[in-house]
PyMOL Python script that loads the backbone (N, CA, C, O; Angstrom):
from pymol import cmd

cmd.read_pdbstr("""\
ATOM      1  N   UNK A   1      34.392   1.697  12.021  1.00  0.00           N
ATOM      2  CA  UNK A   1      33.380   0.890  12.657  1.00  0.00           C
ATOM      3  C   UNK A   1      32.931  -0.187  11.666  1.00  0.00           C
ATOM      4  O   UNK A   1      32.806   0.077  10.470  1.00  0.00           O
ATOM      5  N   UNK A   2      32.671  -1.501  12.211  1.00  0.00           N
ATOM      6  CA  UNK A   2      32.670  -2.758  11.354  1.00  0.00           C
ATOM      7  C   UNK A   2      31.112  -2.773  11.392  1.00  0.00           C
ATOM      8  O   UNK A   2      30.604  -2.385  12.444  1.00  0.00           O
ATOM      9  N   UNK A   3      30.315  -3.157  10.418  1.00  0.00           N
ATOM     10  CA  UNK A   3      29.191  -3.036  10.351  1.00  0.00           C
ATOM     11  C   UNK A   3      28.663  -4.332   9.714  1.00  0.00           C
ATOM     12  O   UNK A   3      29.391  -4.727   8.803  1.00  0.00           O
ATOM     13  N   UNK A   4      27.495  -5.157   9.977  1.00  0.00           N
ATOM     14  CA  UNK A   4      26.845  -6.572   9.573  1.00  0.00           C
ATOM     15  C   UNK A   4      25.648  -6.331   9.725  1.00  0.00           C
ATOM     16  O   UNK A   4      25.136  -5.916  10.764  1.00  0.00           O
ATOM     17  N   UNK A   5      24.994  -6.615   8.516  1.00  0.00           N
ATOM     18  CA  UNK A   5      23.525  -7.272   8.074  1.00  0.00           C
ATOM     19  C   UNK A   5      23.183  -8.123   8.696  1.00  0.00           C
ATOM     20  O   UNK A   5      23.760  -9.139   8.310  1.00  0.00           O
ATOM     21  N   UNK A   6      22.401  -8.357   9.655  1.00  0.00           N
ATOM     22  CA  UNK A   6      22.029  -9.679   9.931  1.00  0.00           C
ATOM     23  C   UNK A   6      20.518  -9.748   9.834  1.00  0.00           C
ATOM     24  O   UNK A   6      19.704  -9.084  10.476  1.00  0.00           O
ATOM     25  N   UNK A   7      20.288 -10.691   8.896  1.00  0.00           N
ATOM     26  CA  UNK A   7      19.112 -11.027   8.502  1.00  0.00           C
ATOM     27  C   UNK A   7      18.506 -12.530   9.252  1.00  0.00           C
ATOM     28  O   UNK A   7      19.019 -13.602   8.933  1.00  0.00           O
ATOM     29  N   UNK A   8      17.299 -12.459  10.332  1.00  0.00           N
ATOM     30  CA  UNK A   8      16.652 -13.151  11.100  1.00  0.00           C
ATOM     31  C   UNK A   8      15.810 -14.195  10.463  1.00  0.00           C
ATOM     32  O   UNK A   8      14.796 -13.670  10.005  1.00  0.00           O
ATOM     33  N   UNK A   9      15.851 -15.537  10.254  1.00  0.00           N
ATOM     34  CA  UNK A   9      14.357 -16.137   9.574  1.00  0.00           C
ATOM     35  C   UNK A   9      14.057 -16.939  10.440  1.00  0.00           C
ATOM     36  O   UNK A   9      14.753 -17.126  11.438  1.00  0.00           O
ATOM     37  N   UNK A  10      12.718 -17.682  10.139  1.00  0.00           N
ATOM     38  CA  UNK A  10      12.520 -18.530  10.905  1.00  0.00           C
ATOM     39  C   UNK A  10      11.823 -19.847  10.233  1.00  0.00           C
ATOM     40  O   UNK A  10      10.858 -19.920   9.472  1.00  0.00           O
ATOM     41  N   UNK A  11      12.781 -21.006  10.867  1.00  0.00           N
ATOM     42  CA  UNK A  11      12.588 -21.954   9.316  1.00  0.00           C
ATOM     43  C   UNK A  11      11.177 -23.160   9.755  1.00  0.00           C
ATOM     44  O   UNK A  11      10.546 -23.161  10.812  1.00  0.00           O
ATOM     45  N   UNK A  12      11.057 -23.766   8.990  1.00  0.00           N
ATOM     46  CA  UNK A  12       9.751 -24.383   9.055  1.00  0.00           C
ATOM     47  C   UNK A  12       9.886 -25.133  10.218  1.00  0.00           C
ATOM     48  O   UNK A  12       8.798 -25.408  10.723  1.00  0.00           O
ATOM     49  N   UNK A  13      10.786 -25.524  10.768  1.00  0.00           N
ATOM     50  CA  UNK A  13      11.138 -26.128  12.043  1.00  0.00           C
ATOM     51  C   UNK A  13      10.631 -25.348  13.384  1.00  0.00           C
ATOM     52  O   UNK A  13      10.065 -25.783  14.387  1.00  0.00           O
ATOM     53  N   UNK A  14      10.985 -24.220  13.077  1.00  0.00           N
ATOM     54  CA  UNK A  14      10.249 -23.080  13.731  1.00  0.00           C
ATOM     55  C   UNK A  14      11.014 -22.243  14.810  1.00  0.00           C
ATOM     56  O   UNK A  14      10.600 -21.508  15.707  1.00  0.00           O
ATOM     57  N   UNK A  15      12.488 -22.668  14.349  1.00  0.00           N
ATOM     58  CA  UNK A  15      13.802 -22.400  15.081  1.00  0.00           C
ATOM     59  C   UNK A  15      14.311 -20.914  14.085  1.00  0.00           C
ATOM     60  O   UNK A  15      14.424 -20.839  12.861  1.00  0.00           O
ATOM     61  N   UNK A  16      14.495 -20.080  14.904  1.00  0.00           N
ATOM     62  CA  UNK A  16      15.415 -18.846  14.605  1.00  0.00           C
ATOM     63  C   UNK A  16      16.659 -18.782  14.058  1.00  0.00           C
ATOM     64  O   UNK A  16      17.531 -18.866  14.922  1.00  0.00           O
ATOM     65  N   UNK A  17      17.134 -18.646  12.774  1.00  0.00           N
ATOM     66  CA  UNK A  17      18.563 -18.834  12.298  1.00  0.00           C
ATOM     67  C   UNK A  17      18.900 -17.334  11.592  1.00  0.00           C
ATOM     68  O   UNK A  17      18.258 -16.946  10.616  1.00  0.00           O
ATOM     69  N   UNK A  18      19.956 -16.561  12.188  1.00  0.00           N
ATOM     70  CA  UNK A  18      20.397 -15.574  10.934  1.00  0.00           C
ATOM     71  C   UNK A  18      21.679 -16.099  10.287  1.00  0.00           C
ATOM     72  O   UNK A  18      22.586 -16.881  10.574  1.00  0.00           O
ATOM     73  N   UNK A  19      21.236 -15.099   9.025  1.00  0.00           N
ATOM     74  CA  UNK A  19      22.133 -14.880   8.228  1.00  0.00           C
ATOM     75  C   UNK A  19      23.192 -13.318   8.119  1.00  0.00           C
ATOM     76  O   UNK A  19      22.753 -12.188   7.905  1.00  0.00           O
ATOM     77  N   UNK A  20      24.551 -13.675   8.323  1.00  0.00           N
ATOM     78  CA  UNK A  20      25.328 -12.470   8.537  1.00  0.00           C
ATOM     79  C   UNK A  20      25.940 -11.995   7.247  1.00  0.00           C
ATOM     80  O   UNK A  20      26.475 -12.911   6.622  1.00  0.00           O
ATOM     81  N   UNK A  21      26.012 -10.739   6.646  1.00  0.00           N
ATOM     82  CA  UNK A  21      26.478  -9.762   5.641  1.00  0.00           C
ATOM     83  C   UNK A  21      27.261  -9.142   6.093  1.00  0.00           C
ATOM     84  O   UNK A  21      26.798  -8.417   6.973  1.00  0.00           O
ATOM     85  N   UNK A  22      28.972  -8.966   5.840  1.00  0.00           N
ATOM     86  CA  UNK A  22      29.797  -7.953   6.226  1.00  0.00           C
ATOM     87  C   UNK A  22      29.683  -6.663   5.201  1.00  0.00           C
ATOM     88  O   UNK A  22      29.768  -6.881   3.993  1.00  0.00           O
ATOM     89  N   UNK A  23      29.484  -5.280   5.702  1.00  0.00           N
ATOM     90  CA  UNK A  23      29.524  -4.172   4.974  1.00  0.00           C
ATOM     91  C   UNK A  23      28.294  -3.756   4.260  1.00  0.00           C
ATOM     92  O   UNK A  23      28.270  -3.024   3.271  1.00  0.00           O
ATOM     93  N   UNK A  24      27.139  -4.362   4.934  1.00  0.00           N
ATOM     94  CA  UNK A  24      25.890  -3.392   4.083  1.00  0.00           C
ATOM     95  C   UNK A  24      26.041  -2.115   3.775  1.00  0.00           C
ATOM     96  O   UNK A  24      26.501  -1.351   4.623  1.00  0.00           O
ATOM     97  N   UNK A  25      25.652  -1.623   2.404  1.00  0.00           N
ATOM     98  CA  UNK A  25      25.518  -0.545   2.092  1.00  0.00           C
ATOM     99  C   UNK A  25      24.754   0.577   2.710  1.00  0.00           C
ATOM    100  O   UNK A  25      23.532   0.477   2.829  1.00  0.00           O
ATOM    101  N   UNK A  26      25.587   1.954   3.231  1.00  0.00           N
ATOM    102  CA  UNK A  26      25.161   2.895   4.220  1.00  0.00           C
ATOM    103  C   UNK A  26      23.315   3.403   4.679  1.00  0.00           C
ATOM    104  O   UNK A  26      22.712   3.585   5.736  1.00  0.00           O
ATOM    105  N   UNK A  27      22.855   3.493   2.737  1.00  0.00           N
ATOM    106  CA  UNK A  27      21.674   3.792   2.980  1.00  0.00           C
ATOM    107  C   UNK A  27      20.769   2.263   2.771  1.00  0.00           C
ATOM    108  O   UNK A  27      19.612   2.219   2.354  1.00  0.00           O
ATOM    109  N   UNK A  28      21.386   1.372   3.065  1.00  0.00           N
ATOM    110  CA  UNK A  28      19.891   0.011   2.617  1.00  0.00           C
ATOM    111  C   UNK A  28      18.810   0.444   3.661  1.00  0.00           C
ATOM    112  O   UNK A  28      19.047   0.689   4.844  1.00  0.00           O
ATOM    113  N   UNK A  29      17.616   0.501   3.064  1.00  0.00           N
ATOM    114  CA  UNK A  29      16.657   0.318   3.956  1.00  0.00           C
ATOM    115  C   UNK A  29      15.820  -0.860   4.309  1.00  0.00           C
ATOM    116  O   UNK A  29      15.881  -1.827   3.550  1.00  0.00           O
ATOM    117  N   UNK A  30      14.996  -0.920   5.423  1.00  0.00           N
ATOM    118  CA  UNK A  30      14.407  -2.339   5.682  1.00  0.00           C
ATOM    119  C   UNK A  30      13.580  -2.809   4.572  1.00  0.00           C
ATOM    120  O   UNK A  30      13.266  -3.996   4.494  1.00  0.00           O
ATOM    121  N   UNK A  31      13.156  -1.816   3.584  1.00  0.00           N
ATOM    122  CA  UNK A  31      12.114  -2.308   2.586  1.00  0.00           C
ATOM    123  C   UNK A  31      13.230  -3.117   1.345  1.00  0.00           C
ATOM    124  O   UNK A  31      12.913  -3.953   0.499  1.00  0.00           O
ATOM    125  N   UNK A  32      14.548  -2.533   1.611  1.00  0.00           N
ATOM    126  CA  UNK A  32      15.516  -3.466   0.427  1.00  0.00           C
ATOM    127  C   UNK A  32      15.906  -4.110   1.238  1.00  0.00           C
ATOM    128  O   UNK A  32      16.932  -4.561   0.729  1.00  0.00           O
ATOM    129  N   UNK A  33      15.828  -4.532   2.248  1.00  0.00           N
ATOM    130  CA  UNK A  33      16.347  -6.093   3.381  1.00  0.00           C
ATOM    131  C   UNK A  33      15.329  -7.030   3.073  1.00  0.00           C
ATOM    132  O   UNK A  33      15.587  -8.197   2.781  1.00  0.00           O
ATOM    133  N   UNK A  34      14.161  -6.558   3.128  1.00  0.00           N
ATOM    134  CA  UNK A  34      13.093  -7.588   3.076  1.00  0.00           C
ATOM    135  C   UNK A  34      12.380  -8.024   1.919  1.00  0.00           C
ATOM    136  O   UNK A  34      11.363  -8.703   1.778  1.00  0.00           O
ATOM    137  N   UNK A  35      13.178  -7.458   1.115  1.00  0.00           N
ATOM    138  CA  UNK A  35      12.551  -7.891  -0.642  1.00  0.00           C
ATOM    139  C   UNK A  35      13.756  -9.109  -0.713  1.00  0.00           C
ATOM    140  O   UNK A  35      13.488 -10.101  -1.392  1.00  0.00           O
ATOM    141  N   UNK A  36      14.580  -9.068  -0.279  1.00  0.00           N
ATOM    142  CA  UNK A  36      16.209  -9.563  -0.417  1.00  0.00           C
ATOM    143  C   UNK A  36      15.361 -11.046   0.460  1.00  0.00           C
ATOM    144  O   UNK A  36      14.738 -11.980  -0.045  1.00  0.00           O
ATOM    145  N   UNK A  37      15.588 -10.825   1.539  1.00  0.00           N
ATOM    146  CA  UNK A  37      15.155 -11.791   2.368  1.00  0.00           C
ATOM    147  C   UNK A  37      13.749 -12.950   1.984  1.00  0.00           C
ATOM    148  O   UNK A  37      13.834 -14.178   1.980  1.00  0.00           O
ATOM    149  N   UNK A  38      12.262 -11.960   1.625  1.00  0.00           N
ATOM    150  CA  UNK A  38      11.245 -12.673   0.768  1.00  0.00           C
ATOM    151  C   UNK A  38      11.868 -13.883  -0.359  1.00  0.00           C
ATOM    152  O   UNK A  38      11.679 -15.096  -0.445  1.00  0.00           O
ATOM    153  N   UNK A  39      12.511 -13.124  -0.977  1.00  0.00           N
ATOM    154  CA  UNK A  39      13.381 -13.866  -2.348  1.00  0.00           C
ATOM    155  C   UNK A  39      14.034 -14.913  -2.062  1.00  0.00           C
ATOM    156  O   UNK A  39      13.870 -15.895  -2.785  1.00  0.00           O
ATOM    157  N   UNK A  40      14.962 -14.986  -0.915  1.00  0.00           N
ATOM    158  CA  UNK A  40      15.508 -16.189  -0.146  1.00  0.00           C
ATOM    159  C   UNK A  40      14.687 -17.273   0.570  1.00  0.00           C
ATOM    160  O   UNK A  40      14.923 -18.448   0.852  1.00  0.00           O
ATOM    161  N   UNK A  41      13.895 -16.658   0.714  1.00  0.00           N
ATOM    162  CA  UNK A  41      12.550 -18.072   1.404  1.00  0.00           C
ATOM    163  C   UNK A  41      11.540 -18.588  -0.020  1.00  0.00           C
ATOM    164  O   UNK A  41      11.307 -19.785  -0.189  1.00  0.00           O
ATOM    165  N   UNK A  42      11.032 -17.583  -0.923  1.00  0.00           N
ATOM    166  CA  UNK A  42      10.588 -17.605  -1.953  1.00  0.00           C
ATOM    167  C   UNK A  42      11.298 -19.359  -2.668  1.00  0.00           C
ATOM    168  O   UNK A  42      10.724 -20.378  -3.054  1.00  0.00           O
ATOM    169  N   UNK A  43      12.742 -18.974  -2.559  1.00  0.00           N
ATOM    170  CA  UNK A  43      13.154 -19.716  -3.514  1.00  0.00           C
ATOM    171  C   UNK A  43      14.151 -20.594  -2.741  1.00  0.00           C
ATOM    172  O   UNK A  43      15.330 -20.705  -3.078  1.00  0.00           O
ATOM    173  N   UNK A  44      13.636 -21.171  -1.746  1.00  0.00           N
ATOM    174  CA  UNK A  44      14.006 -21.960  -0.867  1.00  0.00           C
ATOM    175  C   UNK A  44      15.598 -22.111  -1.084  1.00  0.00           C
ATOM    176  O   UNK A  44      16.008 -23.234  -1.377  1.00  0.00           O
ATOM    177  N   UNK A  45      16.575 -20.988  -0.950  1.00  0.00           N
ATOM    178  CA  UNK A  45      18.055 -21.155  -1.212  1.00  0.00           C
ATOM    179  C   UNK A  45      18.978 -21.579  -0.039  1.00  0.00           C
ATOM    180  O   UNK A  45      20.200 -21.534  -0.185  1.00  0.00           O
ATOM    181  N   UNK A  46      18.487 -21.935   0.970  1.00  0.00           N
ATOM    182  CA  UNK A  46      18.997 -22.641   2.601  1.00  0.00           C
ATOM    183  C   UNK A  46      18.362 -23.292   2.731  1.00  0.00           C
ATOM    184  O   UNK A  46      17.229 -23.160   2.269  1.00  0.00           O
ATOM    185  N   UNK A  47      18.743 -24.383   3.449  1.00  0.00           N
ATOM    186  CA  UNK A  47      18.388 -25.544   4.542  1.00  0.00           C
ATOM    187  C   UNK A  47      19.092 -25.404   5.610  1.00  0.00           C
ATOM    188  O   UNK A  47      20.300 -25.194   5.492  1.00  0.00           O
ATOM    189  N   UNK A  48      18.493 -25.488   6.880  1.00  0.00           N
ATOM    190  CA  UNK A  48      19.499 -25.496   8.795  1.00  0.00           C
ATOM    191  C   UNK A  48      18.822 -26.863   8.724  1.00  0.00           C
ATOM    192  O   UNK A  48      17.747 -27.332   8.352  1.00  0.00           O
ATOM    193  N   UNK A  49      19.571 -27.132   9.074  1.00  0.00           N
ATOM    194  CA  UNK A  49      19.692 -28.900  10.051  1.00  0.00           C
ATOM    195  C   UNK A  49      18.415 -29.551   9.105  1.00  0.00           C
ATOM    196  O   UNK A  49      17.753 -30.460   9.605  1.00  0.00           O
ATOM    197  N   UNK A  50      18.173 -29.189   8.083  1.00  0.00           N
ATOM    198  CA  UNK A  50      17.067 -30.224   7.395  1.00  0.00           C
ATOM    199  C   UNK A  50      15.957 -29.473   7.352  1.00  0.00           C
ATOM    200  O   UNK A  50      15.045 -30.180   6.923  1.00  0.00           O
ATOM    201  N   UNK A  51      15.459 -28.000   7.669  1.00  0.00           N
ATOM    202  CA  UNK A  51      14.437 -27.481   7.920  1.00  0.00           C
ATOM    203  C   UNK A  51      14.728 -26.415   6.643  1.00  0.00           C
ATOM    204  O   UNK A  51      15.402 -25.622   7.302  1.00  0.00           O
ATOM    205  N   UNK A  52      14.707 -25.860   5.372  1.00  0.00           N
ATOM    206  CA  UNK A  52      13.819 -24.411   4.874  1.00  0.00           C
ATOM    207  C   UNK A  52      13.589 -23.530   5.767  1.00  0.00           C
ATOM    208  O   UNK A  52      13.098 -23.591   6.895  1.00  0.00           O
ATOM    209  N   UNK A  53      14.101 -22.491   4.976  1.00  0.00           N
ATOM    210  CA  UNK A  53      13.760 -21.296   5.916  1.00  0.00           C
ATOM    211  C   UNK A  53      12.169 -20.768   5.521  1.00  0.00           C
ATOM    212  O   UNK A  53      11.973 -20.389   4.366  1.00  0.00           O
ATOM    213  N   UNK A  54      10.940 -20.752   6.600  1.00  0.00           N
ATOM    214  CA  UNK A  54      10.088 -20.314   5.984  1.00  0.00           C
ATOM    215  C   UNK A  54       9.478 -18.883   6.173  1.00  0.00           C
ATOM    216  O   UNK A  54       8.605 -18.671   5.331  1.00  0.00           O
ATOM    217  N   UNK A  55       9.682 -17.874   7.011  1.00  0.00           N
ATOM    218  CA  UNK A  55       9.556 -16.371   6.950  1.00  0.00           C
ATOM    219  C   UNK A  55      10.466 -15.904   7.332  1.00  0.00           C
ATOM    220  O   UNK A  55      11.402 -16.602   7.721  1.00  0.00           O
ATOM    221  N   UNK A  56      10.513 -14.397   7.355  1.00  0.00           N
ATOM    222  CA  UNK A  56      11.449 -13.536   7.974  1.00  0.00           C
ATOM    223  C   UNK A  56      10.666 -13.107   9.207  1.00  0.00           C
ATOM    224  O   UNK A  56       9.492 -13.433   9.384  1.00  0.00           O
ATOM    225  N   UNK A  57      11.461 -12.265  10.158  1.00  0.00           N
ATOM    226  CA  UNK A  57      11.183 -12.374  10.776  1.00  0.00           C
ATOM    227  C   UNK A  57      11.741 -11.110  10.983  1.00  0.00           C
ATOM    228  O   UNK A  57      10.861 -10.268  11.165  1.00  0.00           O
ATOM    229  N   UNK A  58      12.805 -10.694  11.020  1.00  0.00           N
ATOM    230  CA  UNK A  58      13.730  -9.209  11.068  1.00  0.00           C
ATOM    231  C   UNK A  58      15.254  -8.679  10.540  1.00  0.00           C
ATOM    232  O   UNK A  58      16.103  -9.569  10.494  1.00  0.00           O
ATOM    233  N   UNK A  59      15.555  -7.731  10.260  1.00  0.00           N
ATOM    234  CA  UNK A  59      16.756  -7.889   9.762  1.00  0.00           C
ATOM    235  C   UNK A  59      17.575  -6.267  10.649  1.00  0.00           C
ATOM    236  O   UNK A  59      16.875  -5.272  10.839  1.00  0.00           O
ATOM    237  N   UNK A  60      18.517  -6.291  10.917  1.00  0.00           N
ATOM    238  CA  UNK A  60      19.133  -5.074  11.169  1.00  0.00           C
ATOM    239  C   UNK A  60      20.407  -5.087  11.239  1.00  0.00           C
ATOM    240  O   UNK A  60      21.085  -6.028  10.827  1.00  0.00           O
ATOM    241  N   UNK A  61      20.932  -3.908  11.838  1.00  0.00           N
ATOM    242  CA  UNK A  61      22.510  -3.569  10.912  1.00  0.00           C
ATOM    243  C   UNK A  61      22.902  -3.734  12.455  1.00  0.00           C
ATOM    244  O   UNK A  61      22.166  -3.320  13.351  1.00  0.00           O
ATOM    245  N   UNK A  62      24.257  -4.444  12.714  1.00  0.00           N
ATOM    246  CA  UNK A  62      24.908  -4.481  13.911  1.00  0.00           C
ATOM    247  C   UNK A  62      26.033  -4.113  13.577  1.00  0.00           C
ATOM    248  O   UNK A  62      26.602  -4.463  12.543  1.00  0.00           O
ATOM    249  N   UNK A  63      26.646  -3.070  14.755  1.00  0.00           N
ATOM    250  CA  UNK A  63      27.814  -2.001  14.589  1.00  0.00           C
ATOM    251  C   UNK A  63      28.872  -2.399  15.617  1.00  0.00           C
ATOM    252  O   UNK A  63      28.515  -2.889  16.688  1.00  0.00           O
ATOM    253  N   UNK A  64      29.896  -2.246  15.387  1.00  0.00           N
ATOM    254  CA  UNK A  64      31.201  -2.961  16.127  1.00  0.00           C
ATOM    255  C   UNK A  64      32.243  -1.886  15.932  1.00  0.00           C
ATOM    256  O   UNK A  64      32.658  -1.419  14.871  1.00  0.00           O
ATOM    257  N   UNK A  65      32.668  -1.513  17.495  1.00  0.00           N
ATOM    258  CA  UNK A  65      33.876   0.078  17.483  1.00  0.00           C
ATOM    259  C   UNK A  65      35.097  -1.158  17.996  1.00  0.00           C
ATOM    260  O   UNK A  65      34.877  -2.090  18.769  1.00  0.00           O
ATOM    261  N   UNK A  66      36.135  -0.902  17.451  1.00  0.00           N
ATOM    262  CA  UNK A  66      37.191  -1.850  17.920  1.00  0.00           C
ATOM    263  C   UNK A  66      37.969  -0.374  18.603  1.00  0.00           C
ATOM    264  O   UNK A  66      38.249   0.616  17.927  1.00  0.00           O
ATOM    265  N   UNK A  67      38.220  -0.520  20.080  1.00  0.00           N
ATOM    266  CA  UNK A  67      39.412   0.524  20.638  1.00  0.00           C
ATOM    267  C   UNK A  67      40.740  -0.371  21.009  1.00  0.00           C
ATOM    268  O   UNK A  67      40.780  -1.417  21.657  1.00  0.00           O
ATOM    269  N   UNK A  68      41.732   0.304  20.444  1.00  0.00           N
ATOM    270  CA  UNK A  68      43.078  -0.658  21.225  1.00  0.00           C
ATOM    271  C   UNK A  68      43.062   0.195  22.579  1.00  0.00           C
ATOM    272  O   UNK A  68      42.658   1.335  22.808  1.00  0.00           O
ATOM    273  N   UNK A  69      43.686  -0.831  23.435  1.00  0.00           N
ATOM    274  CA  UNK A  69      43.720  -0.192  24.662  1.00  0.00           C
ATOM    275  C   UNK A  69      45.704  -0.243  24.803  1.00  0.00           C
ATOM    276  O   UNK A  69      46.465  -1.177  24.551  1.00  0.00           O
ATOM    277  N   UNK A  70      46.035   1.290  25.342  1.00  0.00           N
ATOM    278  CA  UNK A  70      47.294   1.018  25.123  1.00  0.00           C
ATOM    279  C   UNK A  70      48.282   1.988  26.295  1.00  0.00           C
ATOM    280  O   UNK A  70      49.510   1.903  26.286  1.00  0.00           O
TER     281      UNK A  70
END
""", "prot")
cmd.dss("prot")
cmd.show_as("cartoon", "prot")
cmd.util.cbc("prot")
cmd.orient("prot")
């Protein structure tokens, strides 16, 4: 099963943008997503379309079962 971080912000524009992580580690918890995430707005390391990201907003793990059909 394929598994992604996706971390939610919302930039001073006031538009919703995530950011996707392939393979988060099994036990991360939301309190190590959102120290991660703080740090990224903290230190303004993105721009979308001209806007800073300015809070978070949410982050969670999205899970993907690939079946061949045969």
């Amino acid at each position: 099963m394929a598994k992604t971080l996706e971390m939610v912000f919302r930039t001073s524009a006031g538009n919703e943008t995530t950011i996707s992580v392939a393979d988060p580690k099994d036990d991360l918890t939301l309190a190590q997503a959102k120290i991660v995430m703080e740090d990224i707005v903290a230190k303004n390391i993105f721009e979308i379309k001209g806007s800073g990201l300015a809070e978070v907003v949410e982050a969670r793990i999205r899970s993907l079962d690939t079946v061949a059909l045969v």
